[in-house]
N, C-alpha and C positions, 0 to 999 in steps of 0.2 A: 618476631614470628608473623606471618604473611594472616592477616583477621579477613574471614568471609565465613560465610554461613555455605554449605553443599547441602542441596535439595533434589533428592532421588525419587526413581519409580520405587514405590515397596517399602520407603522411609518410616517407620512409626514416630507421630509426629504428637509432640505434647503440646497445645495447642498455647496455653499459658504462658511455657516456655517460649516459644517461636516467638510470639508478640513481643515478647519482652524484649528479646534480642534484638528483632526488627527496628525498635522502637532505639535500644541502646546506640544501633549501626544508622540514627538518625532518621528514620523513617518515621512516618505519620498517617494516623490510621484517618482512614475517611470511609465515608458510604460508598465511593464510585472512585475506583484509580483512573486519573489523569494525566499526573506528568511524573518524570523518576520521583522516587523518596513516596509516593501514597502504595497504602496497602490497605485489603477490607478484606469483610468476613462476611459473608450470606449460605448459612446453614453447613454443608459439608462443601464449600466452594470459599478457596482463600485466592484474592488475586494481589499480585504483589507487583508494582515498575521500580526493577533493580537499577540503581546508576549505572549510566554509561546505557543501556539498555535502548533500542529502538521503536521495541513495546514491551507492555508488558506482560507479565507469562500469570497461567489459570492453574491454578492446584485442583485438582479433585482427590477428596478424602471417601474414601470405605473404610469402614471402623478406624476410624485414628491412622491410617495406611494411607501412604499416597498412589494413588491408583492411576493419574495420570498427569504431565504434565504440558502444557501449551503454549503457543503465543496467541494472543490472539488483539485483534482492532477495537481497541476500548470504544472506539463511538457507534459501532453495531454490536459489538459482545461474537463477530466472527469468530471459530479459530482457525488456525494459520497451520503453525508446525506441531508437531509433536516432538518433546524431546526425553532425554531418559535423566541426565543429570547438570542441572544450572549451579553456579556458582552465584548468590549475590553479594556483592559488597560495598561496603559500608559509606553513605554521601559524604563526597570529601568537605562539605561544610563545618564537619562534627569538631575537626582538629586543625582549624585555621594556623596553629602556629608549627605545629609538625606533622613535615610532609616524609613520606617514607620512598626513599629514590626506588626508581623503576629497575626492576634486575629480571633475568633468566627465568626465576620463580613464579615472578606476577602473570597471571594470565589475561590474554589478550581478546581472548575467546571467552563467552562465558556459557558457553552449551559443550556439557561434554556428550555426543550422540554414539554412543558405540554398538555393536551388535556383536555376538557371540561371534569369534573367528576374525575380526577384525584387526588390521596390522596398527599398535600403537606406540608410542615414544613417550619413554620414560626420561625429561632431563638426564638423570644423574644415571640413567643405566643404559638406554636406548632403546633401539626397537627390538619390538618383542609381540606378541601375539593376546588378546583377550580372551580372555578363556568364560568368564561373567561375573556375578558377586558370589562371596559367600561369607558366611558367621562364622569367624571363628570366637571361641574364649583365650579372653589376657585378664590374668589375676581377675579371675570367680565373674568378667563381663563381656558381653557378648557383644563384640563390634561386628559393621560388616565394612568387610575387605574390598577392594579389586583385586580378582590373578589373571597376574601377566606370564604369560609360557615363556622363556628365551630358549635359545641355543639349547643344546641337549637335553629338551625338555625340565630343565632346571624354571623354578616355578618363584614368581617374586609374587607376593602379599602387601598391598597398596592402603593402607588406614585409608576410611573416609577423608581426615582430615591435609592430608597431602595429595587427597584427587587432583587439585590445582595442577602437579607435576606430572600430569598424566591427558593426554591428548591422542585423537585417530590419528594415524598416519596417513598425510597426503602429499603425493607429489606428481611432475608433470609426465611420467608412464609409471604404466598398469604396472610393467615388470614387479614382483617379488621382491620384497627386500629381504637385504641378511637380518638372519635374526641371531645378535652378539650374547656373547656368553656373559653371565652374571659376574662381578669382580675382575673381569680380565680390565686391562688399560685402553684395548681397540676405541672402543668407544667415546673415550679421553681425547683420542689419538684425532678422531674424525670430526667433533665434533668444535676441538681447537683449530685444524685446517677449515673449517667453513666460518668460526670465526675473524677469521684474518682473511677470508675474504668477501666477507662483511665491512668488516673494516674500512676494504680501499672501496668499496661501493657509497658507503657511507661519506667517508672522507670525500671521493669526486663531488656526491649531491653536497655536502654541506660547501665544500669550496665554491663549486658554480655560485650558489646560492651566495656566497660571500663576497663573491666579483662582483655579483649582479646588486649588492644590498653597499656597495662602494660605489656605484655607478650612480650617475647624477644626471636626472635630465629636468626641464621644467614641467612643474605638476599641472595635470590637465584643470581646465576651469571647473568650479561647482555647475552642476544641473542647471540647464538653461530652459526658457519659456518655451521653447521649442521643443527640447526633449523630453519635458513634460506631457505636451503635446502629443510626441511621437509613440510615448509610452502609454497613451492615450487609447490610441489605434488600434494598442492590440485584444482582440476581439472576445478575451477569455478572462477566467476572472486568476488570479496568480496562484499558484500554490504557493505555499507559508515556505517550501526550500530555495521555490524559486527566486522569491521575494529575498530571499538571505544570500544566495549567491549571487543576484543582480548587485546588494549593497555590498558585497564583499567585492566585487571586479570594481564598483565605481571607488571603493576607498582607494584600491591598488592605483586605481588611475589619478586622482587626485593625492598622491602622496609625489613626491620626487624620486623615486626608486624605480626603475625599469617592474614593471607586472610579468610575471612569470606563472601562471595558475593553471590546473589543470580539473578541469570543471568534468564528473563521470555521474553519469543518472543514466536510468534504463530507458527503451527504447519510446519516444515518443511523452517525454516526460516533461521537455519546454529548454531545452540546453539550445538551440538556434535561440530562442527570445532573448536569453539571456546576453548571446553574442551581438546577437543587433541591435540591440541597447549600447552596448559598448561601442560596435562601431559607429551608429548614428553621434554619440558623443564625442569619439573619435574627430569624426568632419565635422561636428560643431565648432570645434579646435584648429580648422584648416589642416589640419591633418592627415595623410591618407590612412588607408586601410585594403590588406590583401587578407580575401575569406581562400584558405586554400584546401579543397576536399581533394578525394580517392579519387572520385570518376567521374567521369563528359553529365552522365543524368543527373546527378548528385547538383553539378554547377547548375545545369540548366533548371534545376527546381530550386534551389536558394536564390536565382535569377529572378523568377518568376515571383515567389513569395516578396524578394526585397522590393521588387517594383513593383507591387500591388502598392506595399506597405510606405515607399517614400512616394509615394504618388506626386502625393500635395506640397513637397520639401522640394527646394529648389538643390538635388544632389545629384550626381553627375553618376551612374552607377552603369557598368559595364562588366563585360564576360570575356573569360578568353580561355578556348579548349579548343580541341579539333575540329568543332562543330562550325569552326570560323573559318571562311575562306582567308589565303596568305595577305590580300591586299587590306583585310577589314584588323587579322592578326598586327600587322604592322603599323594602322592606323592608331590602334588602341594602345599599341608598346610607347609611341611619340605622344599618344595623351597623358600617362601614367609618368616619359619621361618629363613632360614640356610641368604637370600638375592641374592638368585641365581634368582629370578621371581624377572621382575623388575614392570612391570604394571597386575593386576589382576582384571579380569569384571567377573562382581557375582551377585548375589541376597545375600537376609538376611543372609544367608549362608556366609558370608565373615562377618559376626558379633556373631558368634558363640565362645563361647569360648575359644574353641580347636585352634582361625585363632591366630597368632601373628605374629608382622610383624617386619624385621630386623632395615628397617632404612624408617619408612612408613613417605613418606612427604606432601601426596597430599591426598585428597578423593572429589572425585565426585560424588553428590548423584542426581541422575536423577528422579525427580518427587519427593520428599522425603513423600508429603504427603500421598501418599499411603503404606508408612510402619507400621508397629503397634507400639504402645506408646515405647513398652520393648525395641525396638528399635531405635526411636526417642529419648530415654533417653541417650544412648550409643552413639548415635551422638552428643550431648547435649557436654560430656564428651569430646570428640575427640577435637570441635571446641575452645577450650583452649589452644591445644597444637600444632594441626596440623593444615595448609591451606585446608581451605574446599570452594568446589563451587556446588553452587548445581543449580539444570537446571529445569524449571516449562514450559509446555507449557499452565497453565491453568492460564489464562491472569488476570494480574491484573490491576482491571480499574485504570486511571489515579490517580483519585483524593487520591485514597490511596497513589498511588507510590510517589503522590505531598505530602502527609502526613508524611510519612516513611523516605523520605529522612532526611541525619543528622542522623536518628535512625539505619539504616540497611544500607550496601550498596550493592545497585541494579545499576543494567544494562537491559538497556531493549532494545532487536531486533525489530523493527517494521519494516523497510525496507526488501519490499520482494526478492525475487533472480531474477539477471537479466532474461529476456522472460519469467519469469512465467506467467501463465495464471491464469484467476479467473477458479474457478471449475464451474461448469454448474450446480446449484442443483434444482431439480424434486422432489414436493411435490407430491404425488398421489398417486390415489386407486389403488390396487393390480390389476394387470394387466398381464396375461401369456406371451400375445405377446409382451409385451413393456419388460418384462425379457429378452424373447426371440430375442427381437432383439438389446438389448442393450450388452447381450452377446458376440452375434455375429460382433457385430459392432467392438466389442473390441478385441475378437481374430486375426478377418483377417486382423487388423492391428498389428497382431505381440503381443498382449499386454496380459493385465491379469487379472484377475477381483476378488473383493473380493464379497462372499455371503454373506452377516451376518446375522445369524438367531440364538440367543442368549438362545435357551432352549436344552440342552443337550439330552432331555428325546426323543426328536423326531428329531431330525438333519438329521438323516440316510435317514429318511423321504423324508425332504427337497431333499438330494442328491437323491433319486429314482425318484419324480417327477422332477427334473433340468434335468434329464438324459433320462429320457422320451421326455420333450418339445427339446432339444437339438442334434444338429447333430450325431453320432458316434462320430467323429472325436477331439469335445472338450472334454477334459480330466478335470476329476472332483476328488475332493478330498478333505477328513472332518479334520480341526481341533478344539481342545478344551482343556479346561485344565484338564479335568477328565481322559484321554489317558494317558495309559504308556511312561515315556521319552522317551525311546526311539525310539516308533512308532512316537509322537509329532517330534521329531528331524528330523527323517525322512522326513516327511510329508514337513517339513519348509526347511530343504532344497533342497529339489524337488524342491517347489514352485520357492524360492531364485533362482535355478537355471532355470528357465523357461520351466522345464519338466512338471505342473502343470497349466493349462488355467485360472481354476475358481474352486477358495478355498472356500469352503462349511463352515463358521466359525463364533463362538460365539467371545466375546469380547475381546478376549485373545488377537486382533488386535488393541486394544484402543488406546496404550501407546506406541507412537515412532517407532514404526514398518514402515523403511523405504525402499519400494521396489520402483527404479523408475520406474520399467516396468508395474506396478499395477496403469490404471489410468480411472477403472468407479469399483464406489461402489454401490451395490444393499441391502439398511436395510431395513428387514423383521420388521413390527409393530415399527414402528420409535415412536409412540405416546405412547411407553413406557417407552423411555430414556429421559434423562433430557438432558436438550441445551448443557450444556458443552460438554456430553458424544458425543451428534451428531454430534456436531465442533471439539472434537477430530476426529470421524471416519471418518467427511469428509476430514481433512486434511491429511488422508491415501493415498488418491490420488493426481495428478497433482503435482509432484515433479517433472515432465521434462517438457520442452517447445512445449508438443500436448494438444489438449483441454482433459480435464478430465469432468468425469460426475460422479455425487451422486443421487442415487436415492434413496427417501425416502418412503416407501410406509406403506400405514396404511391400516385395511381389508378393504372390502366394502361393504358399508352399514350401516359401525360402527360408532356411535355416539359420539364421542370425546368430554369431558370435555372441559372447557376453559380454563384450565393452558396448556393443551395437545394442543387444538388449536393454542394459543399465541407464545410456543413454538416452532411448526412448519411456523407459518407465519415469526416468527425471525429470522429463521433460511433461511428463503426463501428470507427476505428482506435484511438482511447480507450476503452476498455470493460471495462479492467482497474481493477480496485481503487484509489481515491484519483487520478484520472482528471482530478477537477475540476478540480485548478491548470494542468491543459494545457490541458481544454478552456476556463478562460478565457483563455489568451494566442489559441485557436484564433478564440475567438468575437470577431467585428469589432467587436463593441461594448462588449465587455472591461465588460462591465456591474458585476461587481465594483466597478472602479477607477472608472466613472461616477457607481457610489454613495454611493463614499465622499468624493471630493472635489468634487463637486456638478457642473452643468451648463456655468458659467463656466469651466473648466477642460479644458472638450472640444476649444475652441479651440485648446489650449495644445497639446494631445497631437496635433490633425489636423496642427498646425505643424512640430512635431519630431519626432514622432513618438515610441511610449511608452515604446523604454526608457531615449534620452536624457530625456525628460521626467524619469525618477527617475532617471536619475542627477544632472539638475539641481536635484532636488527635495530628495534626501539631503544635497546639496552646501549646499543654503540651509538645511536645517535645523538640522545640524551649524555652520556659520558664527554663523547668529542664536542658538544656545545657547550658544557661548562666549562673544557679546558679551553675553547673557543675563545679571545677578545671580542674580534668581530661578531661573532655571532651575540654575546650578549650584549651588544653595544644599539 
């Protein structure tokens, strides 16, 4: 039988008992919870860090009732989310000798968050509708239930103790799902077709993973004086993930096995640091290295950053995007072939036929899902032979990364940068003087602001009116990606250098564009973009320790759908630091989890929905690695 403890809103809680159980499921009571397994007690407030858990969650008691529960930032006592019911379970230290295998039952998730009317997934029944709790009596005692609605209003009764089996429905469109009849086989029927195509997804990642763990190259040298050095330079003090997934890429590279990692932290959280460490060790090695991003600004700012940063290292480092004239392009392809370029940051453009590389040992693909398939294929190729890391800020929610692991290896940044600030974000109607003095605000402190107004056809526009409501004195200026390079170049490095106030610009700012002196964003019709796009462009700001603002503003008077509405309240309720991994469970199209397990797979999750999806996913990959040689080898 699957052992956890379910802790609800409205629970009547024996205060005796709980400890006890706590204590059985290997927990340890202290004054202050720190790390999983501690739990304490101050007056009618019990805080508990369940394993596997990223913090720990806040009980509040009114009379022996749990009246609310939380997560909240042990080293300030903030709280965070609110939720309605947590599973916690048992530290696997308790029972070193037996391990209980991973199945369909175990949950992945440990927050069930439901709301009255919400579409959820029963394992063994399927989807069906929440209707809320209630008490029923069984023999002379009064439990409470979950009811789930199905098909013809026919009404399934969920014990507490089987919650486990019970999760919201989420998948990548809003559309309706069926709601399946209680006892009928359908559900048998659907739920076996997505496991078998689980399966061959499972089966590809474990094979790649198996080519690549047969593959033999020579293992990069230990940490040199130099890289110590280089590591040295960098200007900040490390966060405690970042510090784990620098050691985690440098084990990969000092083993004999091709490096395959895919490194995801939210926006502005230290995933470049991590990459330039590898690559600096990389050409410690005489080794090349290709950094390859989405867009021409993208290069030109990891350009800039790398050559502050090798300044004082005798390394050969070059660019190659449009922004290159053909005879300077050409020059750079014969350094790269001849091995005189030791690291080179590009676009697709570094995957062009004509590029070949002398003694290429590293590549870093920064967002990879924004390249096109023909390209994707060509990377596909590389990672057999060469150490590849590639870098996502489009967050992938837990229960997948809890799925994946074993199959793929990831690192994930969630610890944010010492004195960061949360961003300040502002939903609202279009407003001259709240532009006007959000502008303002932001210059005479020295700073800078981005405009985002996402239609080319009338931008200029924009900039005529900004320049009207605005002093003389603020300096305005358009970019886009339909401008000639070279004006584009222009423009951004103006900006980059602070001769620029407030940059007049479509989207071309979406992807890793890091200014720290850029800290209030103003998005033109926000009830157009999807959550990820917005939690990208908010994380354009507040990269230094001043408060930052995002304002999001929609016309006025305009009537907003309800995906458009949903989106912008999530956006408004998530605004707190490390925000991503909510806002992707939040956002419908969980675009993370679309990018990484491809297209085919969409199917799978509209079916069952996504967090049965991993837990059947975990299920099969754990299964295929025991039957595995290779893999346990």
């Amino acid at each position: 039988m699957f052992k956890s403890l379910k802790l609800y809103s409205g629970l009547a809680v024996d205060l005796e008992r709980l400890f006890a159980e706590l204590v059985e499921y290997g927990y340890k009571r202290q004054d202050k919870v720190s790390e999983e397994g501690d739990f304490s007690r101050r007056g009618g407030i019990i805080d508990i860090f369940p394993a596997s858990f990223e913090l720990p969650v806040r009980l509040e008691l009114d009379n022996d009732r749990i009246a609310s529960i939380k997560t909240f930032f042990p080293a300030s006592g903030e709280s965070l989310w609110e939720h309605r019911i947590v599973i916690v379970l048992p530290i696997k230290k308790i029972s070193p000798h037996k391990t209980i295998p991973f199945s369909e039952e175990s949950p992945l998730s440990s927050f069930i968050d439901l709301n009255k009317g919400d579409y959820v997934v029963h394992n063994q029944y399927g989807i069906g509708r929440f209707l809320g709790m209630e008490r029923i009596k069984i023999k002379d005692k009064s439990k409470d239930h979950l009811v789930i609605e199905y098909d013809r209003q026919e009404k399934l009764y969920v014990p507490v103790e089987s919650m486990h089996l019970v999760q919201k429905y989420i998948a990548f469109h809003v559309r309706r799902p069926k709601l399946y009849r209680l006892g009928g086989k359908e559900w048998l029927r659907t739920k076996n077709r997505a496991k078998k195509g689980i399966q061959k997804l499972a089966w590809e990642l474990l094979t790649l993973q198996a080519l690549r763990l047969s593959a033999k190259r020579t293992a990069f040298s230990q940490d040199s004086d130099w890289q110590r050095e280089f590591e040295a330079t960098f200007p900040y003090k490390e966060t405690p993930d970042q510090i784990k997934a620098a050691g985690e890429v440098r084990k990969d590279m000092e083993s004999t096995r091709p490096m395959d990692r895919l490194l995801c932290g939210d926006v502005g959280y230290g995933k470049t640091e991590v990459a330039m460490r590898a690559a600096f060790k990389a050409v410690m090695d005489n080794k090349q290295v290709a950094y390859l991003v989405p867009t021409t600004i993208l290069a030109e700012q990891h350009y800039q950053n790398f050559s502050s940063r090798l300044k004082d290292f005798p390394v050969n480092l070059q660019m190659l995007c449009r922004f290159k004239t053909d005879a300077e392009q050409k020059q750079i392809i014969e350094g790269l072939a001849k091995g005189t370029v030791d690291i080179i940051i590009g676009t697709h453009r570094l995957l062009s036929e004509d590029v070949t590389f002398n003694r290429l040992g590293l590549v870093i693909i920064d967002e990879e899902q924004r390249f096109g398939v023909k390209h994707k294929e060509k990377l596909k190729t590389l990672r057999l032979t060469t150490d590849v890391l590639t870098l996502t800020a489009t967050p992938i929610p837990r229960t997948l990364y809890m799925s994946l692991m074993g199959a793929r290896d990831l690192s994930v940044i969630n610890t944010p940068p010492e004195n960061r600030l949360p961003i300040k974000t502002v939903v609202v109607e279009y407003d001259q003087d709240l532009v006007h003095q959000a502008v303002l605000r932001e210059v005479n402190r020295k700073g800078q602001v981005f405009y985002l107004h996402n239609r080319v056809k009338d931008i200029e526009k924009i900039e005529d009116r900004l320049a009207k409501i605005l002093p003389a004195h603020v300096t305005l200026a358009i970019a886009h990606g339909q401008m000639p390079a070279s004006a584009l170049e222009k423009t951004m490095a103006g900006f980059l250098k602070g001769n620029i106030d407030c940059l007049v610009c479509t989207m071309i700012i979406e992807s890793g564009i890091d200014i720290p002196n850029v800290n209030t964003i103003i998005v033109e019709n926000a009830h157009m973009f999807g959550l990820s796009d917005l939690h990208q462009l908010r994380g354009r700001v507040g990269r230094f320790d001043r408060p930052a603002y995002a304002y999001f503003m929609v016309p006025q008077h305009e009537v907003l759908d309800t995906d458009a509405r949903k989106r912008l309240k999530a956006l408004d309720e998530y605004s707190q630091l490390g925000a991503g991994f909510n806002i992707a469970m939040e956002d419908l199209e969980i675009r993370g989890a679309g990018n990484l397990l491809g297209v085919q797979q969409h199917g799978f999750i509209q079916a069952v929905g996504f967090d049965l999806y991993c837990r059947l996913l975990k299920e099969t990959v754990t299964v295929l690695q025991k039957a595995s040689p290779t893999q346990n080898a």
